[in-house]
C-alpha positions as CSV (number, residue, x, y, z in Angstrom):
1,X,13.0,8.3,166.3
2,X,14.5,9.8,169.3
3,X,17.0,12.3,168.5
4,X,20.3,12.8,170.7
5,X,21.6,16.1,172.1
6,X,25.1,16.3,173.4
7,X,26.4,19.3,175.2
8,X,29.2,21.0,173.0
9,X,31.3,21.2,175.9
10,X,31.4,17.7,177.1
11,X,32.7,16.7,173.5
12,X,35.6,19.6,173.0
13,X,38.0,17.7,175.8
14,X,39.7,15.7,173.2
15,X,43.1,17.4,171.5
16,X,42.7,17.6,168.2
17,X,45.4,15.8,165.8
18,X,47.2,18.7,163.5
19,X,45.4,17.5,159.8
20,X,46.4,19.2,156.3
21,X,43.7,19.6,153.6
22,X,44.1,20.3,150.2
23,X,40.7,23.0,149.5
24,X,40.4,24.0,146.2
25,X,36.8,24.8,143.9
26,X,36.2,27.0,141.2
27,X,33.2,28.1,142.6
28,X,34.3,29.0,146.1
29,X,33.5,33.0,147.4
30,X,36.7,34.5,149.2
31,X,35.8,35.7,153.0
32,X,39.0,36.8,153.8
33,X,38.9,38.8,156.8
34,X,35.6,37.4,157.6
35,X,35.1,36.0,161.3
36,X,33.3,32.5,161.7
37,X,30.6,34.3,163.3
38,X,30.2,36.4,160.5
39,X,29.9,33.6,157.6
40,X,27.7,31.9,160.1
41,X,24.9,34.9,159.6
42,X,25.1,34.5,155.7
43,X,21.6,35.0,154.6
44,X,20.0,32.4,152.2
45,X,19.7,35.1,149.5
46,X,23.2,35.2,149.4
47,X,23.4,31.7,148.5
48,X,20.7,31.9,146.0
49,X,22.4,34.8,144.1
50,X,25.3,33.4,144.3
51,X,24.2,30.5,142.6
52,X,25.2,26.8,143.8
53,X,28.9,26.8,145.4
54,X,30.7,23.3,146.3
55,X,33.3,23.2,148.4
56,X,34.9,19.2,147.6
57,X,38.4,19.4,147.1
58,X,39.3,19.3,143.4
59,X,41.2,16.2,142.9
60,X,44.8,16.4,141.7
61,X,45.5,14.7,138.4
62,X,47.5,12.0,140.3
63,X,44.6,11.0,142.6
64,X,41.5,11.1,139.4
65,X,44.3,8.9,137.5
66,X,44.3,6.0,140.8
67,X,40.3,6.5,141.0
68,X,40.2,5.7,137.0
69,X,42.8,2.6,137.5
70,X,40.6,1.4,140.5
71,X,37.2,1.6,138.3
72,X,38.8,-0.3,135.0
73,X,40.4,-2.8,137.4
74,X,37.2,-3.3,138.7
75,X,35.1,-3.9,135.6
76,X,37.7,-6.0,134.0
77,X,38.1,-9.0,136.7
78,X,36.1,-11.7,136.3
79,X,34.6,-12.1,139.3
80,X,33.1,-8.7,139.8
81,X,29.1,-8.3,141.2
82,X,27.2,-5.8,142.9
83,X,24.0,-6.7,143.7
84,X,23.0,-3.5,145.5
85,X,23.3,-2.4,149.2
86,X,21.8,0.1,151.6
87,X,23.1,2.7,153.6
88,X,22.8,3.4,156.9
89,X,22.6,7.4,157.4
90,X,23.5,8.8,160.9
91,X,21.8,12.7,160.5
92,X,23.5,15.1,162.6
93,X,21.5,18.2,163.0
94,X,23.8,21.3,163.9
95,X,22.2,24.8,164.7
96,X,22.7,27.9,165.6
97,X,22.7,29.2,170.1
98,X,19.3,31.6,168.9
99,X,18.0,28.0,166.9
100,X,18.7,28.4,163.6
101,X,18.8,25.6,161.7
102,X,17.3,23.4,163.9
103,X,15.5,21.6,161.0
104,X,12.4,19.5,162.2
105,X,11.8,15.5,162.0
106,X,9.5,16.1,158.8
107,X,12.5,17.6,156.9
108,X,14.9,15.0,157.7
109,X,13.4,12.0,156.6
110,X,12.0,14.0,153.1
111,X,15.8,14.1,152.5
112,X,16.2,10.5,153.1
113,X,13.4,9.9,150.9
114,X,14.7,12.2,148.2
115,X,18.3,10.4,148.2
116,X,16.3,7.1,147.8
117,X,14.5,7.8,144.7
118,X,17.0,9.3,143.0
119,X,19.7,6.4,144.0
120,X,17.8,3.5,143.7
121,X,18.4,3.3,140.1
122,X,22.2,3.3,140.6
123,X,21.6,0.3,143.2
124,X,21.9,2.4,146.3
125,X,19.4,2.6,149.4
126,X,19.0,4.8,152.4
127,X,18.2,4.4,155.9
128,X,17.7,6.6,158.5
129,X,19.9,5.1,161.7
130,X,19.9,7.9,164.4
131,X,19.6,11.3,164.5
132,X,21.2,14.1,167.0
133,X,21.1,17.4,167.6
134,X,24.0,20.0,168.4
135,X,23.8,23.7,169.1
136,X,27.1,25.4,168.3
137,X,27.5,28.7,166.8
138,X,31.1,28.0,165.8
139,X,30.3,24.8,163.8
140,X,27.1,26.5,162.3
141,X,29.0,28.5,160.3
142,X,31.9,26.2,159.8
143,X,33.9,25.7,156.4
144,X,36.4,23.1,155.3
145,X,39.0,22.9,157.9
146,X,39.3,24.1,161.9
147,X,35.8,23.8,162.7
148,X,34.2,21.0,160.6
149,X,37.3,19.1,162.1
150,X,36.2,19.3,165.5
151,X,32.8,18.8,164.4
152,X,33.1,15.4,162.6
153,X,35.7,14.1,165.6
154,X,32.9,15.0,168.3
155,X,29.9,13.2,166.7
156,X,30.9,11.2,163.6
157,X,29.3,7.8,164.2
158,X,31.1,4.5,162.9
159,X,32.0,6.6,159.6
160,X,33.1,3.2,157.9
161,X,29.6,1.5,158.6
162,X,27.9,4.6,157.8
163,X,27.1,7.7,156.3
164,X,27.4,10.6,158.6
165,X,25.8,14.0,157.3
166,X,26.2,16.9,159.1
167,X,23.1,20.1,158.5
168,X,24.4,23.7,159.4
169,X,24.7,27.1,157.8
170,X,28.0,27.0,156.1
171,X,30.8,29.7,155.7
172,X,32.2,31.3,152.4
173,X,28.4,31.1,151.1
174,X,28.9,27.3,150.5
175,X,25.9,24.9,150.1
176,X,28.1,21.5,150.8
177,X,31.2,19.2,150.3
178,X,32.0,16.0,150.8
179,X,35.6,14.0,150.1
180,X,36.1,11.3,147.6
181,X,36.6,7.5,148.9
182,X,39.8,7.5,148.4
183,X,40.8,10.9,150.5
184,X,40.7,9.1,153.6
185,X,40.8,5.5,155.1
186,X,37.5,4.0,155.6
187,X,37.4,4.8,159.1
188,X,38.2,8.0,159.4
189,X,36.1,10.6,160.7
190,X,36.5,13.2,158.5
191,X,34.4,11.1,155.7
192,X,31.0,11.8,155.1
193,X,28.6,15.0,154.2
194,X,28.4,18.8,155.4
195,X,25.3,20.6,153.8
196,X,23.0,23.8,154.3
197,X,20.1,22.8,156.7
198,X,18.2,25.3,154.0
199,X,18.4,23.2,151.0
200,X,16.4,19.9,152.3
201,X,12.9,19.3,150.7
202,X,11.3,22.4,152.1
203,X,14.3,25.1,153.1
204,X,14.2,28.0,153.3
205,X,17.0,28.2,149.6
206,X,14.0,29.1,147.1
207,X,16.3,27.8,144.3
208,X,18.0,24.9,146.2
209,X,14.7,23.9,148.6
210,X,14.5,20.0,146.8
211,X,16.8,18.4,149.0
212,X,19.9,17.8,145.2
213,X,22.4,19.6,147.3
214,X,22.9,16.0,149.4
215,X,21.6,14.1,146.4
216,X,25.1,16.2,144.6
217,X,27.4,15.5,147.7
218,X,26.6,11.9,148.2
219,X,27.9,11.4,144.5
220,X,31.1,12.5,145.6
221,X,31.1,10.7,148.5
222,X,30.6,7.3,146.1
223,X,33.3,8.8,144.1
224,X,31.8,11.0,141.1
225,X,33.3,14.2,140.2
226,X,31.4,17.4,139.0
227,X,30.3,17.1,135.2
228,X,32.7,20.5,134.4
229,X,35.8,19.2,135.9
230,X,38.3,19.7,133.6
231,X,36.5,21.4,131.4
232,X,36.8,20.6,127.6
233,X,39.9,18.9,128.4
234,X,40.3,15.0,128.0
235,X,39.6,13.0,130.7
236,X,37.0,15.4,132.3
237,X,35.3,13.7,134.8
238,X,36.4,10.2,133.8
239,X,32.6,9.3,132.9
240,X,32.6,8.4,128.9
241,X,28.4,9.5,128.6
242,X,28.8,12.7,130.3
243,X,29.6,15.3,127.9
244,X,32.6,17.6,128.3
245,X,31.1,20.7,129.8
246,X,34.0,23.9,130.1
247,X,32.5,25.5,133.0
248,X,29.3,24.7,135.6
249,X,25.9,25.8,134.3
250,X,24.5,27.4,137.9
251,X,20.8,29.1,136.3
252,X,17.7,27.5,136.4
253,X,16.2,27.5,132.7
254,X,16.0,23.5,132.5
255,X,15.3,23.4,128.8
256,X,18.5,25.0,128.0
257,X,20.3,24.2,125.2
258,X,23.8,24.5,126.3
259,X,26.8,23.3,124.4
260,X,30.6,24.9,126.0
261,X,32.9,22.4,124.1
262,X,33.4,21.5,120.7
263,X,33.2,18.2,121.8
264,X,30.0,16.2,120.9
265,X,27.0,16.3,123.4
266,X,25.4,19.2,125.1
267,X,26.3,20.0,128.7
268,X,24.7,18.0,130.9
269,X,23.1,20.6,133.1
270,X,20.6,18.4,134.1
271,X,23.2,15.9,135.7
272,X,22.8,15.6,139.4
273,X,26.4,16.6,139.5
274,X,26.6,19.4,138.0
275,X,25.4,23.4,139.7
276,X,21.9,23.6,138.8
277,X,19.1,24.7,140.5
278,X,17.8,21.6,142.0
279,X,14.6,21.8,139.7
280,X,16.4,21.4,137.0
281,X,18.7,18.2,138.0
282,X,16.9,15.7,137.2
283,X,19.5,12.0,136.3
284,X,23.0,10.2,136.8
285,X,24.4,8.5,134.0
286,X,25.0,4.6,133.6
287,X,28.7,5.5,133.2
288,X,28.5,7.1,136.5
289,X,26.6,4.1,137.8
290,X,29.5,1.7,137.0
291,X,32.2,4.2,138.4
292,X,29.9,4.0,141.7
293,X,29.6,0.5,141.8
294,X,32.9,0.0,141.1
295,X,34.4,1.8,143.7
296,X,32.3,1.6,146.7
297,X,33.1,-2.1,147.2
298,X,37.2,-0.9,147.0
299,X,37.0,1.9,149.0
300,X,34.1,1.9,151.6
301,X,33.8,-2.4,151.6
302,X,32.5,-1.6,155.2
303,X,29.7,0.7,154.1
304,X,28.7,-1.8,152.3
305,X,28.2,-4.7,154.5
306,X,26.1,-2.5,156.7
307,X,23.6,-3.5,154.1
308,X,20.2,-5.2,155.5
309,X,20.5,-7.6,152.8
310,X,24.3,-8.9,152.2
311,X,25.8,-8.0,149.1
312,X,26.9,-10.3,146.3
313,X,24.7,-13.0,148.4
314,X,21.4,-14.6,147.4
315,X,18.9,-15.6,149.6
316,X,20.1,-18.3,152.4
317,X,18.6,-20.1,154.8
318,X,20.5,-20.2,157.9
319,X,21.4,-22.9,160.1
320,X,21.9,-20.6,163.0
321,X,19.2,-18.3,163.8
322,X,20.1,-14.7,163.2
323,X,23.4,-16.2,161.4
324,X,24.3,-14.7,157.5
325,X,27.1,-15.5,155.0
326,X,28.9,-12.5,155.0
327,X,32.4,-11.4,153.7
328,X,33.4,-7.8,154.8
329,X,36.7,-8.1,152.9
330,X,40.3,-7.1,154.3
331,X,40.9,-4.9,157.5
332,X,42.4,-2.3,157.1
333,X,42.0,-1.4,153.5
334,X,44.0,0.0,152.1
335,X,46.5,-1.6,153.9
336,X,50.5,-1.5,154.1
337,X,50.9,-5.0,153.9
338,X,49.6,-7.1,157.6
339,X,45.8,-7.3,157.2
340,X,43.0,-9.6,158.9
341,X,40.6,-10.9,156.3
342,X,37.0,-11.4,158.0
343,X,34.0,-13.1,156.9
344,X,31.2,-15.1,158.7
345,X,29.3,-18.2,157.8
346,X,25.5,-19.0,158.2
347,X,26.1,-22.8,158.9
348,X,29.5,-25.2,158.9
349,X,30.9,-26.2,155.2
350,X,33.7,-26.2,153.4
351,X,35.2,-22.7,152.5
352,X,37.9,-21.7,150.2
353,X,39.1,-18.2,150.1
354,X,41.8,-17.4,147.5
355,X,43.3,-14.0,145.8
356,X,43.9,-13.0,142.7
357,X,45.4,-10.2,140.7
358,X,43.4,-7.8,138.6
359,X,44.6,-10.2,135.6
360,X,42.8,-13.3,137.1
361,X,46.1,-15.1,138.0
362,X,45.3,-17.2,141.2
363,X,48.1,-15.5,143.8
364,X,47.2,-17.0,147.4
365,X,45.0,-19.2,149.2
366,X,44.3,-16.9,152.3
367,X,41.9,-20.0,154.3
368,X,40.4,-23.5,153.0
369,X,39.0,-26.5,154.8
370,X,35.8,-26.9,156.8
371,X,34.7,-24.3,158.9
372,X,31.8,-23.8,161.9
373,X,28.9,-21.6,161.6
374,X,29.9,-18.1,162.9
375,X,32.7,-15.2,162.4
376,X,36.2,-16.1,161.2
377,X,38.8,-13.9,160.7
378,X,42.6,-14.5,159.1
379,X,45.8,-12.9,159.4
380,X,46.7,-11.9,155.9
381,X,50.4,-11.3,155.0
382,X,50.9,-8.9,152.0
383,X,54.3,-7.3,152.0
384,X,55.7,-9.9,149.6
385,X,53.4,-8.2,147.2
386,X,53.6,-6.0,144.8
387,X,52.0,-3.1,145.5
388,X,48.4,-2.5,143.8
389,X,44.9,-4.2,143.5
390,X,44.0,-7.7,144.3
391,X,40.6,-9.6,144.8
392,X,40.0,-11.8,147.3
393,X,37.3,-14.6,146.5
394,X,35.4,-16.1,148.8
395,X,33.6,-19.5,147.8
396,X,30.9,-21.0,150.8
397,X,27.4,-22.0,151.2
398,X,27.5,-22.2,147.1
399,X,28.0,-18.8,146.8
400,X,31.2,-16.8,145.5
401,X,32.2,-13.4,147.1
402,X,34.3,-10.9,146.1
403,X,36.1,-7.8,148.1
404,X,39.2,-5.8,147.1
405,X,42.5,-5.6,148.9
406,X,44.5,-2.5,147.9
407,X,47.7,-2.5,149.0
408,X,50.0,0.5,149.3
């Protein structure tokens, strides 16, 4: 695959809106007084005594308590499915002016390979879609804030279609971050994954060389939180089979047997989502499968229909050639109240497309009647509604669909 390179220059011309973020982790390294440049020349062995540093915003207690609504709304309505879906991953390779971290083709799809075996169990695929290459000292060494802004707005690509990872060298001695579905709307450019170009299959990071750090921040991206948050204090990380664990377990002796709370269970050190060396991590759980499943059709409904087979839709035969039955859901979502609610048929029928609350109560028919082969799209009114979580239902071709509106 042909990789992109865009000069820097050509892509700093757009002003830059003033954005706020909330940056907190317990296993963040101060560099006050430290210049970009500086954090940009980090050496890997700092990393790698360091041990394994994340730099996703801790969520507040308000916004794990919406995420935990969301996942329980989800798995009690009754026409919930998730049939799987794959991903499509645009790779943005950013290195340093002397060409640092200019990671090679080999590297990059290894990593793609590495997030596909460990998330095809969780009913997740991966798919390389483009690749480009940047040289930029300043956003080599970036950190959460100034720099990866400018970053993400220069070459984020169709965020709410895809996943958009970004390799560099980053500041404060960080291996990645990501932000949670909900941190942003689907759209926005700021979504996706910042990682050390060192820690895919092969890197340079001795203890982090297995390509987990992307496999650990594209769990966050889907909405899981570390293992140790909130230590031994109830709810944790909102996943019932993951042990309470007080604090992160950042060594590398895999056979540990590790036990922080008084709680039952040992720490789950070999959780994908927790700090250990990357030989060591070796599973998700099926609590963390749900929570994924449950909110990646609420939250990133686009991502999801960039899928190259449709979710929530058998096999069809279409009457139009290159035609699907698809139902992308509400845009935008979340949304304030006026929405357009799109979906697409693979032949004329009969459609009906109806929402309900989280309760099952039948609320609205959005569209009914016959309907041609091709794209359709309906102006959806919510501001009579309450605010809070509603699923629309789609029934065409024999088949029943189901997407989430949110409204704020």
């Amino acid at each position: 695959m042909a990789a992109r390179t865009i000069p820097v220059e050509a892509r700093m011309k757009r002003r830059l809106p003033v954005l706020s973020l909330l940056f907190a982790s317990a296993a963040l390294v101060s560099t006050i007084g430290t210049s970009q440049a500086q954090v940009a020349l980090k050496t890997t062995e700092d990393i790698s005594e360091g041990g394994r540093a994340c730099g996703t915003p801790a969520p507040t207690f308000e916004e794990g308590a919406a995420l935990e609504s969301a996942v329980n709304a989800w798995l009690k309505q009754p026409y919930h499915t998730f049939a799987g879906g794959q991903i499509k991953v645009a790779f943005h390779v950013i290195y340093n002016t002397n060409g640092t971290g200019n990671i090679p083709q080999s590297q990059i799809d290894a990593q793609i390979q590495t997030l596909n075996q460990e998330y095809s169990s969780m009913g997740f695929s991966f798919v390389l879609s483009s690749v480009d290459r940047t040289a930029s000292r300043k956003w080599f060494g970036m950190v959460p804030g100034g720099a990866e802004k400018s970053a993400k707005q220069a070459l984020a690509i169709d965020p709410a279609h895809r996943l958009n990872v970004y390799t560099c060298s980053p500041g404060q001695n960080l291996l990645g971050w990501s932000y949670f579905p909900n941190s942003y709307p689907e759209n926005s450019y700021m979504h996706g994954v910042v990682f050390h170009y060192a820690s895919v299959p092969g890197g340079a990071l001795s203890a982090y060389n297995e390509g987990e750090t992307l496999t650990h921040e594209v769990g966050h991206y889907l909405g899981l939180y570390h293992t140790f948050q909130g230590g031994c204090t109830a709810p944790g990380d909102y996943v019932d089979d993951t042990p309470y664990e007080a604090s992160a377990y950042t060594g590398g002796q895999c056979s540990l047997q590790r036990d922080t709370c008084p709680s039952a269970g040992l720490d789950p050190i070999s959780n994908y989502m927790d700090y250990s060396y990357d030989a060591c991590m070796t599973n998700f759980t099926a609590g963390q499968k749900a929570r994924m499943q449950a909110l990646t059709p609420q939250y990133r409904p686009s991502l999801l229909n960039a899928a190259a087979r449709a979710l929530d839709v058998a096999s069809v035969r279409p009457a139009v050639t290159g035609a699907t039955l698809s139902f992308r859901g509400a845009v935008p979502n979340p949304s304030s109240g006026a929405a357009t609610v799109e979906y697409a048929l693979s032949r004329t029928g009969n459609v009906s497309l109806r929402l309900y609350s989280v309760s099952g109560r039948l609320v609205s028919t959005i569209d009914q009647g016959e309907k041609e082969a091709g794209p359709h799209s309906v102006s959806f009114a919510g501001r009579a509604l309450a605010a809070g979580t509603y699923f629309a239902v789609l029934n065409a071709e024999g088949q029943r669909l189901t997407r989430t509106i949110i409204l704020q």
